[in-house]
C-alpha positions, 0 to 999 in steps of 0.5 A: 772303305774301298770300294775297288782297287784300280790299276793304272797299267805302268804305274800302279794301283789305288784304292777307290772309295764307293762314293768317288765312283760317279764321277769317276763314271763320269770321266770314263763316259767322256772317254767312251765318247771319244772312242766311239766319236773316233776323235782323236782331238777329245780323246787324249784330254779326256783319257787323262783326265780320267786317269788323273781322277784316279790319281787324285780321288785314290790311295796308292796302294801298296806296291808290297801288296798281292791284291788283285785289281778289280778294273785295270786302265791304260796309261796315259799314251794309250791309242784310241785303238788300244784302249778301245779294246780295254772296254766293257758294255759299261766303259773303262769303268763299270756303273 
């Protein structure tokens, strides 16, 4: 069952399910390191990651479909400064 529907800005969505989400958190705590650290050199690497994990522990949605994402992330040329601005109190990724 999916849990919620993340889009990756420029490249579409994917279907998560509840249990890919703690380590999901996970990564997204790795990128909120970063930005806090400012550290360009752990940021990149970690932000790819974390998209990567999407990618990988996700379902393409289907482009056809009018649902609503329910957490949208950068893609994977974000600046710290852009993605910075995408976060909550809980990351990228809330929980």
């Amino acid at each position: 069952m999916t849990a919620m529907i993340i889009r990756i800005l420029g490249e579409g969505q994917f279907d998560i399910a509840e249990e890919a989400l703690d380590r999901l958190n996970e990564l997204d705590a790795a990128v909120e390191a970063a930005i806090e650290a400012d550290d360009e050199t752990t940021f990149r690497p970690a932000l790819v990651a974390l998209l990567d994990g999407v990618r990988t522990v996700g379902v393409r949605h289907a482009d056809d479909a009018l649902d609503e994402s329910d957490l949208i992330l950068p893609p994977d040329d974000a600046s710290i400064a852009e993605v910075r601005q995408m976060l909550s109190d809980d990351g990228l990724i809330p929980g």
